[in-house]
C-alpha positions in Angstrom: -12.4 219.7 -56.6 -10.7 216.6 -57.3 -9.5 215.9 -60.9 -10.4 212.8 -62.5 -6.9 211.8 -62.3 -7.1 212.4 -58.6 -10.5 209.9 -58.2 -9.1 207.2 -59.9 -5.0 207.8 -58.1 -6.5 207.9 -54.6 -9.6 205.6 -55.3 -9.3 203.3 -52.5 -8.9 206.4 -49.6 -12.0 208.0 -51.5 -13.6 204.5 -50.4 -13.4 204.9 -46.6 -16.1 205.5 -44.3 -15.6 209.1 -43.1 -12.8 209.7 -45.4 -14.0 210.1 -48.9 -13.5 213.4 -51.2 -13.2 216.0 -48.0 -10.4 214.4 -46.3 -8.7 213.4 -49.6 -9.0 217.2 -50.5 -7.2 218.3 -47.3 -4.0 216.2 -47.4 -3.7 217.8 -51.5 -3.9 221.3 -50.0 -1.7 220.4 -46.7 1.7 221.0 -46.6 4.1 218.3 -44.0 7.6 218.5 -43.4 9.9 215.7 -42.7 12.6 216.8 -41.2 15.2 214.0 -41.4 15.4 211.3 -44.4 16.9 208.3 -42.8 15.1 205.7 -41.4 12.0 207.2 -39.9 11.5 209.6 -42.8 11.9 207.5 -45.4 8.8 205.4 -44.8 7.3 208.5 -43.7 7.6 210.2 -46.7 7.1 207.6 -48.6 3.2 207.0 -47.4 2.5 211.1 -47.4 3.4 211.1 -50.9 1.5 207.7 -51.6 -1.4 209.5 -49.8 -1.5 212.9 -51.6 0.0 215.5 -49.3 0.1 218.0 -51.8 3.5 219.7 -50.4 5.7 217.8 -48.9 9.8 219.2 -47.3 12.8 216.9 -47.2 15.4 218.2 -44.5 18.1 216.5 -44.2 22.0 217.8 -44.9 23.4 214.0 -44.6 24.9 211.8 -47.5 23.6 208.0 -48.6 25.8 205.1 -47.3 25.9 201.6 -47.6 24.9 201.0 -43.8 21.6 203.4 -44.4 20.7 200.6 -47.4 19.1 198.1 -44.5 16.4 200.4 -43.6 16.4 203.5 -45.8 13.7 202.8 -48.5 14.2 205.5 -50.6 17.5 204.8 -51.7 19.6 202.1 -54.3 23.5 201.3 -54.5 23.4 204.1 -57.0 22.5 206.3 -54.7 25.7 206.0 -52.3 27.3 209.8 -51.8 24.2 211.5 -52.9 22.2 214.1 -50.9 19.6 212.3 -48.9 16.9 214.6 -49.0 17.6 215.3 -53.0 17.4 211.5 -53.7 14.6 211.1 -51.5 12.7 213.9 -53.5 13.3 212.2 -56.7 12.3 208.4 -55.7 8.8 210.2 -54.3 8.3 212.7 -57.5 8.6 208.9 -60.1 5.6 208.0 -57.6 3.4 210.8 -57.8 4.2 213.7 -59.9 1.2 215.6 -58.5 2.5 216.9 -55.6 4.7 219.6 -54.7 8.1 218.3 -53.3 10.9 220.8 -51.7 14.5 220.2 -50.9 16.4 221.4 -47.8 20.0 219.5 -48.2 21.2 221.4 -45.4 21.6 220.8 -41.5 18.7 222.4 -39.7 20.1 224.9 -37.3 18.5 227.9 -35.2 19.5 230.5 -38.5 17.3 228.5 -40.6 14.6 226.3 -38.5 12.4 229.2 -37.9 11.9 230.2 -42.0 11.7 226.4 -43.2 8.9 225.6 -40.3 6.6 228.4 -40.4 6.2 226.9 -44.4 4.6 224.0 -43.1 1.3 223.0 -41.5 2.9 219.2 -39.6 5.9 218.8 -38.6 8.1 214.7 -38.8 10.5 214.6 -36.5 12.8 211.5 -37.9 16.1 212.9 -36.3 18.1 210.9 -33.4 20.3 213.8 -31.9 18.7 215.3 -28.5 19.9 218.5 -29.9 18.1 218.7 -32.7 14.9 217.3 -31.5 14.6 220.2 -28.7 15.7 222.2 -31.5 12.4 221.2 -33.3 10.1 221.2 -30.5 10.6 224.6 -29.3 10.4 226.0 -32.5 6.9 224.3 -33.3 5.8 225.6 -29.8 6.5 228.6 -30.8 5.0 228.5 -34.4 2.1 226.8 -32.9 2.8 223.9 -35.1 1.9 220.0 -35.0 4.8 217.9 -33.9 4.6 214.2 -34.6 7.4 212.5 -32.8 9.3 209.0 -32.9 12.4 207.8 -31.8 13.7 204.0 -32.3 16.5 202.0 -31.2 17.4 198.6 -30.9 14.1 196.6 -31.4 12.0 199.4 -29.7 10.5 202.6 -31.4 8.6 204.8 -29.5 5.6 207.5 -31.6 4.0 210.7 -30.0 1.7 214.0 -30.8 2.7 217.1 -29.3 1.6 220.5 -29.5 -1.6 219.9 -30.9 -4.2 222.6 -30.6 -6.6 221.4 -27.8 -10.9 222.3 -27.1 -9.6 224.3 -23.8 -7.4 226.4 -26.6 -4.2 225.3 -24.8 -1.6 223.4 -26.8 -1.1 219.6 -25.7 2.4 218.4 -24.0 5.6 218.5 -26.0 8.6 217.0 -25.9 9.9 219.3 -22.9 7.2 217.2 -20.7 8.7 214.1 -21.5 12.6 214.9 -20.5 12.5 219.0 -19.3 16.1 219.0 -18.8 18.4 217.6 -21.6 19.7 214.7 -21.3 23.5 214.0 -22.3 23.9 213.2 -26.3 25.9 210.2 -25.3 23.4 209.3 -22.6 21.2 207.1 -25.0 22.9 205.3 -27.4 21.6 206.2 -31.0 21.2 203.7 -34.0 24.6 203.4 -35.0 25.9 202.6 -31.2 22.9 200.5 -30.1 21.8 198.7 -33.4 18.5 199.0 -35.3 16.6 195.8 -36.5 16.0 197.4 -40.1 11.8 196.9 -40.7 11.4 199.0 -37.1 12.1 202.4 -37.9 9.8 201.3 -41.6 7.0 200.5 -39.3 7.3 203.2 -36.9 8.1 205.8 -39.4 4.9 204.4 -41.2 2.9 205.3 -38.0 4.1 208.4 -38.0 2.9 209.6 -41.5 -0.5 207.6 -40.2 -0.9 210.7 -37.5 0.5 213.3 -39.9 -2.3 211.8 -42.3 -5.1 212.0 -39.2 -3.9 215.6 -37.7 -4.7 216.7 -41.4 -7.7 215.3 -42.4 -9.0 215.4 -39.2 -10.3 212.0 -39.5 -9.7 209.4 -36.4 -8.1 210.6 -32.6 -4.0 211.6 -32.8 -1.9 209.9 -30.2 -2.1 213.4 -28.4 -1.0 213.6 -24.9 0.2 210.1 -25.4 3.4 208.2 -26.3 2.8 204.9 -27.9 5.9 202.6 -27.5 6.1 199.4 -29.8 8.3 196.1 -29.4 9.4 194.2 -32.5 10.9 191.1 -30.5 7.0 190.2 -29.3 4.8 192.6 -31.0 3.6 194.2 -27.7 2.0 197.6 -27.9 1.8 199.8 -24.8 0.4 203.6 -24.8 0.6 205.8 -21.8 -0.6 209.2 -20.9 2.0 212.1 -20.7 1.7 214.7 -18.0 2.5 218.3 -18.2 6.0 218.9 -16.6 5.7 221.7 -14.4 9.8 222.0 -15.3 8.8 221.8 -19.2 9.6 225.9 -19.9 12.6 226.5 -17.4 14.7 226.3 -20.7 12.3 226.9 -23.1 13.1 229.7 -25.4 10.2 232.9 -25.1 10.6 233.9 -28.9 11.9 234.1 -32.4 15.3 236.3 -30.9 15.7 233.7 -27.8 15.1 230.5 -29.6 17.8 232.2 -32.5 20.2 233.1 -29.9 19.8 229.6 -28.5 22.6 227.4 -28.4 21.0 223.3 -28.1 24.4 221.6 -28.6 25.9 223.4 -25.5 22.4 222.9 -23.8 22.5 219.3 -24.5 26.1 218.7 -24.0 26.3 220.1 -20.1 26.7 216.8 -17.4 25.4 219.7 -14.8 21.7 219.8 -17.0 21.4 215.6 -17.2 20.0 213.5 -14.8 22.7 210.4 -14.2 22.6 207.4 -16.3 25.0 205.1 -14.7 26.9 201.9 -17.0 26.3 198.4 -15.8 29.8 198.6 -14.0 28.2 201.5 -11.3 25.0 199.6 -11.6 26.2 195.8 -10.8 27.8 197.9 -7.6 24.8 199.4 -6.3 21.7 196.9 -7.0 22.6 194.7 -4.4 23.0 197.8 -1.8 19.7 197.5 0.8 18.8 201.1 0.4 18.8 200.8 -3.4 15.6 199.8 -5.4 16.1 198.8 -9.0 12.5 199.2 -11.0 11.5 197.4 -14.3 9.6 200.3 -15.8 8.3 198.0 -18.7 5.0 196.7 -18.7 4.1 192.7 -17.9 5.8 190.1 -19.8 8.2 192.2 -21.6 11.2 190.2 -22.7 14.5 189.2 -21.9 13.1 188.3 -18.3 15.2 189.5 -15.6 16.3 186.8 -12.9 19.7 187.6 -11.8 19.1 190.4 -9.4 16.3 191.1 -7.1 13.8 194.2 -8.6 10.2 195.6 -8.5 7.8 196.1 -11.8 5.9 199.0 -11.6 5.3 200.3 -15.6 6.0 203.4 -17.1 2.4 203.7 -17.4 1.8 203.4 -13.4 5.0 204.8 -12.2 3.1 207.7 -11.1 0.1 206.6 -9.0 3.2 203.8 -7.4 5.6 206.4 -6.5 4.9 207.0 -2.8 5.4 203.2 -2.2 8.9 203.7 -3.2 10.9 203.7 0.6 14.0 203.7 -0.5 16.8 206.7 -1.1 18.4 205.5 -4.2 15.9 204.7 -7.1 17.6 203.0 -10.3 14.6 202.4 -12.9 15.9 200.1 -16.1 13.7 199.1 -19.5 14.9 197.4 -22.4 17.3 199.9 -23.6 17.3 203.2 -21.6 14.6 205.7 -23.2 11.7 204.7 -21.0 14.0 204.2 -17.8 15.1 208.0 -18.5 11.7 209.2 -18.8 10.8 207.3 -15.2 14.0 208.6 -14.0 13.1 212.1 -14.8 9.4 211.6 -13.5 10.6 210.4 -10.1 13.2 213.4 -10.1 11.0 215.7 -10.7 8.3 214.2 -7.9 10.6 213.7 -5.0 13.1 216.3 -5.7 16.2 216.4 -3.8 15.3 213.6 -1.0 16.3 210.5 -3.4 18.8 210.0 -5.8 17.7 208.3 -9.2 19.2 206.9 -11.9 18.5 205.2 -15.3 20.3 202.0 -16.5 22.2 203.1 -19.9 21.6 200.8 -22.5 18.8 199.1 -20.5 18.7 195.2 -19.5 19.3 194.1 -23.3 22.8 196.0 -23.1 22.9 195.1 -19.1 22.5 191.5 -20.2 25.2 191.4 -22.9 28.1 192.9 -20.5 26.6 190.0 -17.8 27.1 187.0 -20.4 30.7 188.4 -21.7 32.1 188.6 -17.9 30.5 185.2 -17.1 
């Protein structure tokens, strides 16, 4: 039963069409947790505790620093050398003291993910270490918890659902069906190597409290089974379906004593587990060859154009029905900075096994494009 408080705090959700008093009641009784306070999070949190998620978890074990300032919301000059997830907490309890707010100012790690998830009924991911995020995913799979997902870099953010709870009574697709093997940390540059344009992790961290908010109030459809990938340069908005991986479990942890026992830094840090990404050197070298085909995996009219080499389009979103008209044995697939190349990469590994080699452009055509102009 909503206070009178309550009515008048959340008065304009209480005004939507199939929103009103039910839904506000769920997000006061859910509990999310965010687990990273940095540039995802931050937004994120900020909207969950502007909405009324009545308990709300901060992970994060970093410190404030002047280069978070750009696009970390939740925190002032003051703030500088202060626990994240602590200054985070007090920023969102001065703007609503109704809600319950926790404090984790500690790495997450497989001796402590297990007790801090199970608290929770949603899980934000707003990390940027492969580790971690596998970390994450196998433990909701295995608590049978939401996962909202998002990943940014450059001027591209990418947002997806996994392990929702479907009508069949199967769980959707995870993050294991999007890159079953893991990747190399140092194959995708993260924010701090690559750049972040400072309002694009604030507006995709803001659509992933806006599926936090819909998974618990059960009001609108989640971007299940989807991944939604967003362009700030042009505004262009692309969503494509994910397919189950039949590769997605090979390393996927069967309980509470495997996933403990688990170690994701080793499992992320082994060349012999990652599918190639080859630099712009190895790629300048090969595009040219006539039994290599480079692949724009981006959808139509996606900028920087490409004009100085010779390539096909086929989107990430039809790379699948298009790969049997691939003829050639050495497949390098490139986007606009390497996370939805990788993903096509692992897709066409996975479909035509051992017969072709395939490769992903690190850093994609933007970081392609900048090694092209310097040697010129």
């Amino acid at each position: 039963m909503l206070s009178e408080h309550e009515k008048k705090r959340y008065a304009r959700q209480l005004a939507l069409k199939n929103f009103g008093v039910e839904a506000q009641e769920k997000l006061l009784s859910a509990s999310v947790l965010v687990i990273g306070a940095g540039g995802l999070g931050c937004p994120a949190l900020l909207y969950l505790a502007g909405a009324g998620v009545g308990k709300i978890g901060i992970a994060d074990h970093d410190n404030v620093s002047l280069s978070n300032l750009h696009r970390q919301i939740l925190f002032r000059v003051v703030d500088i050398g202060k626990n994240k997830a602590a200054c985070a907490a007090a920023t969102l309890h001065a703007l609503n003291p109704g809600i319950s707010i926790t404090v984790y100012p500690h790495a997450l790690s497989t001796e402590n993910a297990w007790e801090i998830i199970s608290e929770y009924d949603v899980i934000i991911d707003g990390t940027d270490h492969f580790s971690t995020r596998y970390l994450i995913n196998d433990a909701c799979i295995l608590l049978k918890k939401p996962l909202v997902y998002a990943a940014v870099s450059g001027f591209e953010g990418q947002v997806a659902v996994f392990n929702m709870s479907e009508d069949s009574g199967e769980r959707s697709v995870n993050y294991r069906d999007i890159f079953p093997i893991p990747p190399q940390e140092e194959m995708i540059p993260n924010c701090e190597e690559a750049g972040v344009l400072g309002v694009l992790p604030g507006i995709i961290g803001t659509m992933q409290a806006n599926e936090a908010i819909k998974i618990v109030s059960g009001v609108g459809q989640t971007l299940m089974n989807q991944l939604l990938t967003y362009n700030a340069l042009n505004n262009q908005v692309f969503s494509f379906d994910i397919s189950r991986s039949p590769k997605a479990g090979s390393l996927m942890p069967g309980s509470k004593e495997e996933f403990e026992k688990k170690d994701y830094v080793l499992e992320c840090a082994d060349p012999a587990k990652a599918i190639f990404t080859i630099d712009t050197t190895l790629f300048d070298q090969l595009k040219d060859n006539d039994n290599v085909i480079v692949i724009d995996v981006r959808e139509a009219g996606e900028l920087p154009e490409v004009t100085e080499f010779g390539h096909q389009q086929i989107p990430l979103s039809r790379l699948r029905d298009e790969m049997d008209t691939i003829d050639k044995n050495i497949i390098i697939a490139f986007c606009q900075v390497g996370q939805r190349s990788l993903i096509a990469a692992r897709a066409l590994a996975d479909h035509f096994g051992n017969t072709r080699k395939v490769y992903s452009l690190g850093g994609g055509i933007v970081n392609w494009k900048k090694s092209f102009e310097h040697a010129g």
